[in-house]
N, C-alpha and C positions, 0 to 999 in steps of 0.2 A: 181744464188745466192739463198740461200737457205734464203729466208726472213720470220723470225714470231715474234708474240707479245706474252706478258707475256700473255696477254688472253689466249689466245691458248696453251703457256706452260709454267703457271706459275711458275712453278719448278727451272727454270733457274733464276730466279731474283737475289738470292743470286752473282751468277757468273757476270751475268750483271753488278751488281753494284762493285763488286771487279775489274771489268775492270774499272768500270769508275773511281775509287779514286786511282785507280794502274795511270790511264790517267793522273789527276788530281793534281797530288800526293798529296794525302788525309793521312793525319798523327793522331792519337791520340791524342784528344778524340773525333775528328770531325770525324762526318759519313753524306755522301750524302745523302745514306737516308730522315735522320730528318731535316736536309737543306734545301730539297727541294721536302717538302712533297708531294704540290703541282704537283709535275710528277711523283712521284714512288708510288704514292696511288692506293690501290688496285681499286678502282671504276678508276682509268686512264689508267689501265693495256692495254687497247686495242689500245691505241695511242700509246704504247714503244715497236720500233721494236727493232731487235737484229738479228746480221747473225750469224749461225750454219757453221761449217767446217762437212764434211763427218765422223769427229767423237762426232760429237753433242759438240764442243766444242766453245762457245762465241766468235766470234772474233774479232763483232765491236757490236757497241750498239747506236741509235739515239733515244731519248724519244723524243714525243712533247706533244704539249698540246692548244687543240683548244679552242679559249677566245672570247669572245665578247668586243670591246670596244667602251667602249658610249660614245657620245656628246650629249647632251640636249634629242633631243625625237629623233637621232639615234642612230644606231646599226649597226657595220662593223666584218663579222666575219674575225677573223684573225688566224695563228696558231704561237703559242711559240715552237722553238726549245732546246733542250739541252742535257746532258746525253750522247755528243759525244765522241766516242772514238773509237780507231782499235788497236788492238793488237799488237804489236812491228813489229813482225816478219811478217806481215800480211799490213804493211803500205807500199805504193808505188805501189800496184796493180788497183786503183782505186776503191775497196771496199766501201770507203765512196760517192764516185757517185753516186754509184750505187745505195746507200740506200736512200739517199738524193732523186735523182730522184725517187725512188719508193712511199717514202713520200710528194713528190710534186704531184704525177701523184694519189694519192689516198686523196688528198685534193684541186682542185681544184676549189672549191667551198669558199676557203681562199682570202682576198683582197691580204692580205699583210701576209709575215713571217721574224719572230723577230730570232736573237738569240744575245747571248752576248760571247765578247771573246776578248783577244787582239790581235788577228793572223787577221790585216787586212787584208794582202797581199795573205793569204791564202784564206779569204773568197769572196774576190773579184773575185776570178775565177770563184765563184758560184753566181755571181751577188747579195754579200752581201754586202751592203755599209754602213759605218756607218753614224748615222744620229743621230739630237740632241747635247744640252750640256748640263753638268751638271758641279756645280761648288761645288770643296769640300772644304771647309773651314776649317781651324786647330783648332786643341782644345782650345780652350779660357782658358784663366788664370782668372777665374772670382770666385766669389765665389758659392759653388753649392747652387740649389735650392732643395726644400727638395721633393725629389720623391719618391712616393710609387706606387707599382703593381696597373694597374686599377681593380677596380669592377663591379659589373654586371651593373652600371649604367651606369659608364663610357665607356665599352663596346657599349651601345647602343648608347650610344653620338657619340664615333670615326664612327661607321657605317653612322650616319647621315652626317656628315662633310664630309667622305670621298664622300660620292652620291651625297653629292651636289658641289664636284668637278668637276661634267660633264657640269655644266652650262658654266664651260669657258673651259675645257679641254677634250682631249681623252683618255678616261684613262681604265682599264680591268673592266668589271663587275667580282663584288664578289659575290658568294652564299652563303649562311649559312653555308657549307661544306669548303669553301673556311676560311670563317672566324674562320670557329671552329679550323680550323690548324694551324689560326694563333695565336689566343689567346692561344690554347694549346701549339706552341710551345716549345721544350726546348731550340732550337736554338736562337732565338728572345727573347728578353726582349721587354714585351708593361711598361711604366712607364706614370704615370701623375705626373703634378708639383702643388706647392699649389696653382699657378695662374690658374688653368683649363686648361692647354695647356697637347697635349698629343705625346708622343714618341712611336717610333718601334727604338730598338736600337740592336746592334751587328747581326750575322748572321752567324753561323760557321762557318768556315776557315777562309774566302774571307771579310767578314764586320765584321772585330773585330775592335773596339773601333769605330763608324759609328753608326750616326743615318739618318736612311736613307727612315722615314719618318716621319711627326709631322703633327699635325692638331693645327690650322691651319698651313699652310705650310710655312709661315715667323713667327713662334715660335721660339721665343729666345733658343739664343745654350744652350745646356749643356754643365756641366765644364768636362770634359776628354774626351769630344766627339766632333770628326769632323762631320760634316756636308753636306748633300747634297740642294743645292739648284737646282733647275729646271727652264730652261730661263732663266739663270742669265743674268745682265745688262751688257752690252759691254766693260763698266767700271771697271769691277771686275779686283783685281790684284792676285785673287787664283785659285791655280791649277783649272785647267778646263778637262773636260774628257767627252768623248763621251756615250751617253746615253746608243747604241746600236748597231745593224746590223740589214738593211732592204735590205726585195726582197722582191718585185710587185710580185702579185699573179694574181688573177681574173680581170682585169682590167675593166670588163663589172660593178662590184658589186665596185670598187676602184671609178670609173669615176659617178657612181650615188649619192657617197658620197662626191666627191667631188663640183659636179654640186649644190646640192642640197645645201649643208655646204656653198660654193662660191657665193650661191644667183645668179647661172649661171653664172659667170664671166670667170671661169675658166672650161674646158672640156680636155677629152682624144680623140682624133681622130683615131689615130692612132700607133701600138708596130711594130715594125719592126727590129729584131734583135735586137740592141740597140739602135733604135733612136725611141724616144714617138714624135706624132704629137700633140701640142696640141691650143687650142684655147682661146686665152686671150683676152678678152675685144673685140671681133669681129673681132681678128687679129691671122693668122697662123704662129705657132714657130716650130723648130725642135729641139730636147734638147735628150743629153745622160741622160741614167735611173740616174747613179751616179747624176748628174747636177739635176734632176727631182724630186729625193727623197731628196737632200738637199738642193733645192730651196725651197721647202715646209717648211721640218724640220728642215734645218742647219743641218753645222755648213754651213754659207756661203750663208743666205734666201735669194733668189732674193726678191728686196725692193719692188719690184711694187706689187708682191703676198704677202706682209706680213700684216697679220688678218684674209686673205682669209679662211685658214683652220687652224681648230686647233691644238693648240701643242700638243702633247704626254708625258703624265706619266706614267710610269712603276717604282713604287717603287720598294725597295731592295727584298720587300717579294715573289712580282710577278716575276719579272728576273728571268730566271733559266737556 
């Protein structure tokens, strides 16, 4: 397989990206592009692979995008997948293995890899499981409150709120580059209300009429807008929907964050195909990866680990 990155030939991006909303089906006046800045930015060129046919022609496309996500004074690197796609005539030969594995085999150094999708059954071949809930709430019939664009102050305000989400959460560090895409935005509306409360609303195509992040994070709804809650309470009677898709990466760099976050309670012993060894409260378990990644995260926490590690946020903006 003829594997390279926009790095190496930037030229192709254009094609790239008309696979992926040809994949997607991306319609006017949404573009992948502006969506999802975040992966198709020239400074990430070197993490979007893309396969070549013998006539230099696109035939599948995988971006990703390697993130850091924190909890208090740690740091787990992880990588974001997205940007998948194969060409019509070009699916059924195992192409996307292929590249997949090339992207596993060239980040090793990853704990864990995300991507988001509704094809569970398809991603579970590739030991993707979903994990997480999130709970979306319907548009409230209330009366709206009066929102205007933030400003350079309110700017700095949401960056505080959002960093000091790692004291109870695992959530993506952002950079100034990260932030500057999103404030810039055309895709995202950022909105504040007259009570100080602050919004990320819509997202093209995929999160139109969705706010799908707010500071603080039980910020009353707005009126034409559903909502995402994160962890919601077992009692909830709305729609509910999976955060994500995880695959175990590094288990050496997975099991030091978990020892450490667990206060020791919890360990990795041992990966074996698909059975993890691991060590709870000075007692040996044997647990499928599925069973392992959604005893931590849900949907489904084994009771006796819950608090042990923290939950996972990945707002609408981070997702790709």
């Amino acid at each position: 397989m003829n594997v390279k990155t926009l790095e190496s030939k930037p030229e192709q991006f254009d094609e790239c990206i008309k696979l992926i909303e040809k994949s997607f089906n991306y319609e006017d006046p949404f573009h992948y592009d502006e969506d999802f800045k975040l992966l198709t930015c020239p400074e990430n060129y070197s993490n979007c692979f893309f396969i070549e046919n013998e006539s230099e022609d696109v035939i599948a496309t995988l971006f990703t995008l390697p993130r850091n996500l924190l909890f208090q004074e740690h740091s787990l690197k992880v990588l974001f997948l997205g940007g998948i796609s194969v060409r019509d005539q070009d699916r059924g030969a195992g192409i996307f293995k292929s590249l997949l594995e090339t992207v596993i085999l060239l980040n090793q150094d990853c704990a864990l890899f995300f991507l988001w999708s509704d094809l569970s059954n398809l991603y579970e071949k590739f030991s993707f499981y979903e994990f997480g809930l999130i709970e979306e709430t319907a548009a409230p019939n209330e009366v709206p409150f009066n929102v205007t664009p933030f400003n350079e102050e309110d700017k700095d305000k949401v960056k505080i709120k959002y960093i000091n989400l790692k004291d109870q959460f695992l959530l993506p560090e952002r950079n100034q580059s990260d932030w500057n895409h999103l404030f810039k935005s055309s895709s995202i509306k950022n909105h504040r209300d007259e009570k100080g409360n602050f919004y990320f609303l819509d997202k093209g195509m995929d999160l139109q009429g969705i706010c799908h992040e707010s500071h603080p994070i039980n910020a009353p709804h707005l009126d034409n807008y559903s909502s995402w809650i994160v962890n919601p309470t077992a009692e909830t009677s709305n729609a509910l929907r999976y955060m994500g898709f995880l695959r175990l990466g590094n288990l050496e760099l997975l099991n030091e964050f978990i020892v450490k976050t667990s206060k020791g309670r919890l360990s990795l012993l041992e990966f074996d195909s698909n059975i993890i060894k691991v060590e709870f409260d000075n007692e040996l378990y044997e647990i499928g990866q599925k069973d392992f990644i959604q005893g931590i995260w849900g949907p489904g926490q084994i009771k006796e680990w819950a608090g042990l590690i923290p939950p996972i946020i990945v707002f609408g903006f981070d997702s790709i």
